[in-house]
C-alpha positions as CSV (number, residue, x, y, z in Angstrom):
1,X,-17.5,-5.3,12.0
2,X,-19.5,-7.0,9.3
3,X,-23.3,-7.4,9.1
4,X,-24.9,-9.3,6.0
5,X,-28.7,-9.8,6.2
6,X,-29.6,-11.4,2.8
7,X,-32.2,-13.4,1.9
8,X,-33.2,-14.2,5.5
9,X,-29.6,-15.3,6.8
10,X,-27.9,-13.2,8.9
11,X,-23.8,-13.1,8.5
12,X,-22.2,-11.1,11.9
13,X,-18.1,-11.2,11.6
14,X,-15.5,-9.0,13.6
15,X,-12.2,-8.7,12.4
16,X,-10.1,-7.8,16.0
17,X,-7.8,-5.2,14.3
18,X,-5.2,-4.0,17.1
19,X,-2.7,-1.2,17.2
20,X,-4.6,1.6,15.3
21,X,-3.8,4.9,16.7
22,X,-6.6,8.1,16.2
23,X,-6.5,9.3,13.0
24,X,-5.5,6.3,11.1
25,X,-7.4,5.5,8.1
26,X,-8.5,1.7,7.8
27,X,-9.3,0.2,4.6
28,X,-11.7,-2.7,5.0
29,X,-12.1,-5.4,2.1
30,X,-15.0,-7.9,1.9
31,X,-14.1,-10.9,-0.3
32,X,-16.3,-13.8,-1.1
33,X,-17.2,-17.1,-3.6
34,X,-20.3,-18.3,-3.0
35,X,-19.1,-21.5,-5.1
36,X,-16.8,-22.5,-2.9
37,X,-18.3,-21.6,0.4
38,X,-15.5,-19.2,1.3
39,X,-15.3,-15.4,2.6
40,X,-13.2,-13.1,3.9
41,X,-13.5,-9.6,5.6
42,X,-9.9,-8.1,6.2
43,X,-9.1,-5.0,7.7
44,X,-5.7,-3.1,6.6
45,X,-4.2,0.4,8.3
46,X,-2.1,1.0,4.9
47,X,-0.2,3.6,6.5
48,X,1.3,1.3,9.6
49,X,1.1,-1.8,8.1
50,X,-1.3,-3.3,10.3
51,X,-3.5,-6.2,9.0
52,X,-6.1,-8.6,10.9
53,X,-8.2,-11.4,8.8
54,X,-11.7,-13.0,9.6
55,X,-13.2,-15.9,7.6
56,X,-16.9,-15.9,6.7
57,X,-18.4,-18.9,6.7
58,X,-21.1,-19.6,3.9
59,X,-21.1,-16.2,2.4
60,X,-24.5,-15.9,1.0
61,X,-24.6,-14.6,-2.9
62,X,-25.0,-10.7,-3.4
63,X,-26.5,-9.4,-6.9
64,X,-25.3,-6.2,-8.5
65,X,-27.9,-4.2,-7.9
66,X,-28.2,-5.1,-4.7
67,X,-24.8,-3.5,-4.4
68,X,-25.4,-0.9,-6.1
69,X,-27.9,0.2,-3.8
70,X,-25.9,-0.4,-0.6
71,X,-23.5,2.0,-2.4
72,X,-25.3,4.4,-4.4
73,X,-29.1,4.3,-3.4
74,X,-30.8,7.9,-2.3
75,X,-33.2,6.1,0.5
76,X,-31.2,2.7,1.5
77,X,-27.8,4.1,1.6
78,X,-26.0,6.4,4.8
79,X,-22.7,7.1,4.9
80,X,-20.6,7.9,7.7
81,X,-18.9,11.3,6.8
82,X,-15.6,9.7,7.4
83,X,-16.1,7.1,4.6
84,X,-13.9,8.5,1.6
85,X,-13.5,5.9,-0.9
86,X,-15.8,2.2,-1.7
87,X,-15.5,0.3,-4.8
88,X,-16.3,-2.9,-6.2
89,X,-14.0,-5.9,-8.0
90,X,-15.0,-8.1,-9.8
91,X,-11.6,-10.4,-8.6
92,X,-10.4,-11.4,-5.0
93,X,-8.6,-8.4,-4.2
94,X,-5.0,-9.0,-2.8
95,X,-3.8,-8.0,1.1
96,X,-0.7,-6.8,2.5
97,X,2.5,-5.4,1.6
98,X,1.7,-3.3,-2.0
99,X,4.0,-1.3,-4.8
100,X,3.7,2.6,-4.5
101,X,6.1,3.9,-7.4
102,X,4.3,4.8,-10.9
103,X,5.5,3.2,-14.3
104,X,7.5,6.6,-14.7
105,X,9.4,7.2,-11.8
106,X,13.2,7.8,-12.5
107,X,14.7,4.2,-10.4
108,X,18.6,4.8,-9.9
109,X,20.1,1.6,-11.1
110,X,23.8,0.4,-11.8
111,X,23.8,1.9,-14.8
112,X,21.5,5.2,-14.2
113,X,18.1,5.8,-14.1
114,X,15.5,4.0,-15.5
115,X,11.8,4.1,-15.3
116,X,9.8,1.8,-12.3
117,X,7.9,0.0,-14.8
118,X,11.0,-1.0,-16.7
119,X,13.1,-2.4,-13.5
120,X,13.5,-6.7,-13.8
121,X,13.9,-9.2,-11.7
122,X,18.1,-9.3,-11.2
123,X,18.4,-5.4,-11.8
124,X,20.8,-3.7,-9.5
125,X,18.9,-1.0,-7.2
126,X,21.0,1.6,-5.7
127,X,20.2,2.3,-2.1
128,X,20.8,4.9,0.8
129,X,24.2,3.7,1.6
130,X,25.5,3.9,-1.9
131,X,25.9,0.2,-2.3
132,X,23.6,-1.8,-5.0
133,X,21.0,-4.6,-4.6
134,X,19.5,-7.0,-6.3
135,X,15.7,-7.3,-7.4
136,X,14.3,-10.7,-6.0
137,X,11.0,-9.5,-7.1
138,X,8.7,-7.2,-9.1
139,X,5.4,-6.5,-7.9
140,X,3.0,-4.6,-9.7
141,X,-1.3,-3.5,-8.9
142,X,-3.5,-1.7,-10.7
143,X,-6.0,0.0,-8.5
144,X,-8.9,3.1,-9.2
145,X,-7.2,6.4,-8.5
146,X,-9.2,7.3,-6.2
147,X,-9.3,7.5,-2.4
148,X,-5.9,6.0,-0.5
149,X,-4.7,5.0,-4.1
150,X,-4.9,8.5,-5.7
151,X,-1.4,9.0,-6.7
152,X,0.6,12.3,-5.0
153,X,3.2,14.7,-6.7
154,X,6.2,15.1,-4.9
155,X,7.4,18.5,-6.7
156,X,10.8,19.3,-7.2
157,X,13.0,20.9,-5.5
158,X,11.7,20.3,-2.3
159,X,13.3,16.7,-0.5
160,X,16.5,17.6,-3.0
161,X,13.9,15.9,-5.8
162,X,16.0,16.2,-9.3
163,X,12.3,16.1,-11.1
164,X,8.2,15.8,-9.9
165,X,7.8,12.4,-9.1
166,X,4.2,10.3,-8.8
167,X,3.6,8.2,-5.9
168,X,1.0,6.4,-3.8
169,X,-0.2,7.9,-0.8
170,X,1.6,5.6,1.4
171,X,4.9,5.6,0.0
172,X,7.7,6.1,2.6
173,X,10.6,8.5,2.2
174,X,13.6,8.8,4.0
175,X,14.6,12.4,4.9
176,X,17.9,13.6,6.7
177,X,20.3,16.1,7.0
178,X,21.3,18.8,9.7
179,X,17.4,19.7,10.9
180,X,16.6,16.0,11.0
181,X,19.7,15.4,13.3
182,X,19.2,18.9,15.4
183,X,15.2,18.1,16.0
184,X,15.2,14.5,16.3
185,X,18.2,13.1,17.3
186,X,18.4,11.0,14.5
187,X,20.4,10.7,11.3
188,X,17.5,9.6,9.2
189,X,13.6,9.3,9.2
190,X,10.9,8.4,7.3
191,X,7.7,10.5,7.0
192,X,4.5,9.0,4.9
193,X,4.0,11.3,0.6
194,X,0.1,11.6,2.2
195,X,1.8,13.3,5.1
196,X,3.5,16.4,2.8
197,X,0.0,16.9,1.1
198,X,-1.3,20.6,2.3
199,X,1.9,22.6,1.5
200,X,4.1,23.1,-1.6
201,X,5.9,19.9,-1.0
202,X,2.8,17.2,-2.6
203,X,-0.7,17.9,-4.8
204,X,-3.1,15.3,-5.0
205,X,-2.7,14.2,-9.0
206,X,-5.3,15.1,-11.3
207,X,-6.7,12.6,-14.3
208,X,-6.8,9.0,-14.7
209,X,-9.6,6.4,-13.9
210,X,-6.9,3.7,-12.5
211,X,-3.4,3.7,-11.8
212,X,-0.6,1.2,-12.2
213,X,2.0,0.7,-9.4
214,X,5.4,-0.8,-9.1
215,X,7.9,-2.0,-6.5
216,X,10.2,-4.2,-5.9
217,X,11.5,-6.7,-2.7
218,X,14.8,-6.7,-2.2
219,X,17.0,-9.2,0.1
220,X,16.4,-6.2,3.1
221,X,14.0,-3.5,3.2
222,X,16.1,-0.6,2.1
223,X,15.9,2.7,1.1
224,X,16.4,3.3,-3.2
225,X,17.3,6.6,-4.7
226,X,14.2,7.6,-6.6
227,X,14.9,10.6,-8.6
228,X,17.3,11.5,-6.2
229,X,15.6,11.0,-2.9
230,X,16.1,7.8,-0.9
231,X,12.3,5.6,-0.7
232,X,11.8,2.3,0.7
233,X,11.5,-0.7,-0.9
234,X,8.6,-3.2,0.1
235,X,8.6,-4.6,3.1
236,X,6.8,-7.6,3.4
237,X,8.3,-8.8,7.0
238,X,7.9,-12.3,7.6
239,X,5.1,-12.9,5.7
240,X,6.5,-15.9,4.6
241,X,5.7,-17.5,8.0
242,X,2.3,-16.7,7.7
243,X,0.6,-19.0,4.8
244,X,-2.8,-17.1,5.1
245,X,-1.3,-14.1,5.0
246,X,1.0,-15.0,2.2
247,X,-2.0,-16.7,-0.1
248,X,-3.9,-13.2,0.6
249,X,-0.8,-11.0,-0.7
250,X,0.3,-10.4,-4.8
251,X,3.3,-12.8,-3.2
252,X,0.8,-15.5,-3.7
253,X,2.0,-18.6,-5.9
254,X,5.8,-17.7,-5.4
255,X,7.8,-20.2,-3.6
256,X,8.2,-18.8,0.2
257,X,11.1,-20.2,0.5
258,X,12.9,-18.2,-2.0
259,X,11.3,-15.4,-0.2
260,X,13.7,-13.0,2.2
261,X,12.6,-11.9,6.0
262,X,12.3,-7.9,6.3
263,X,13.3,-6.6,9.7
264,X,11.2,-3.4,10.9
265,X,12.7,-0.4,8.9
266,X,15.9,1.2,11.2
267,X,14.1,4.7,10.4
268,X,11.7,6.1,12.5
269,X,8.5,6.9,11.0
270,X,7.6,9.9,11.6
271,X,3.5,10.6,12.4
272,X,1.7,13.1,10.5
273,X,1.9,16.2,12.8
């Protein structure tokens, strides 16, 4: 729920966000242009995919310092102590589906491995089943590193990893193997990188002000070796049905009907306990 109370107009919008689960973190991005009238409060669950819009009418204009002391005032500002990461853009920030591989992650490809940043549009992507796919797209962000977007080391050996990798919180990896069939039942699953932080298996990564991320859509939502470990691709479901939805996403501009439809991924995602 938003409240604005600016210059004697009062702005009260609820975004009816349905499916979280305790525990899950919800990102919550308040876009407007006074110019054109038009606003937006969106509320995301990054790690479940979840996403509910709202459109505020009339958005009344906001000055930087009156921002800066919502954010970062001593008297006027109180934070809830669950409230880990706020920033300002000076852009409409996109929704949705996002990339979660850094420029230097080690992409298997048709002929070997090459670097995320350095994947086209056409490459061949090896997945999971050994077979190769085509790139329909390349999407790439860059976002503060900081919060939900500060990038985690996956260290090697652990996962059979052939090197560390760098990865965004939310990227998905697909384990498997005799425990995964003995506990779960299941040939594969996939279990969230924020999910391994705590242990030996993930660090939070030091340095760096922003980070660029990669990834790429393919003509299913599959799993791609990455450094020797299967990952999933971007999903973007059937965004393409959903024009708002699609205008709000880094998809934006691109012909939907060249785009594919993503069924839910066939492995179970596993929660973080």
């Amino acid at each position: 729920m938003l409240v604005l109370a600016i210059g004697g107009v009062l702005r009260h919008v609820i975004v009816p966000l349905e499916g979280v689960r305790p525990g899950d973190t919800v990102r919550l991005t308040y876009s407007w242009d006074c110019a054109l009238g038009w606003g937006r409060l969106a509320a995301e669950t990054p790690m479940s995919d979840l996403q509910a819009m709202a459109r505020v009418p009339q958005p009344q204009p906001v000055t930087l310092e009156q921002l800066h002391q919502c954010i970062c005032g001593p008297t006027s500002a109180e934070r809830d102590s669950h409230l880990n990461f706020v920033a300002l853009s000076c852009g409409i920030e996109p929704l949705g589906p996002m990339p979660c591989l850094t420029a230097h992650v080690p992409v298997e490809t048709a002929f070997g491995p090459r670097p995320a940043s350095a994947i086209r549009r056409g490459d061949l992507l090896r997945c999971l089943s050994g077979g190769l796919v085509p790139v329909l797209q390349v999407l790439r962000r860059t976002v503060p590193a900081r919060g939900l977007w500060r990038p985690v080391q996956l260290r090697s050996p652990y996962l059979g990893l052939q090197q560390d990798v760098f990865v965004s919180p939310s990227q998905r990896l697909v384990v498997g193997g005799s425990e995964v069939e003995y506990l779960l039942g299941r040939e594969h699953v996939a279990l969230v990188a924020q999910d391994l932080l705590g242990g030996s298996v993930a660090l939070r990564a030091e340095g760096g002000q922003s980070v660029p991320y990669f990834g790429f859509v393919l003509p299913e939502a599959q799993a791609v070796i990455v450094a020797g470990v299967p990952m999933q691709s971007v999903n973007i479901g059937r965004i393409r049905r959903k024009p708002p939805a699609l205008r709000a996403s880094l998809l934006a501009g691109l012909n939907r009907a060249h785009l594919p439809e993503h069924a839910p991924s066939p492995y179970p995602l596993l929660n973080a306990f």
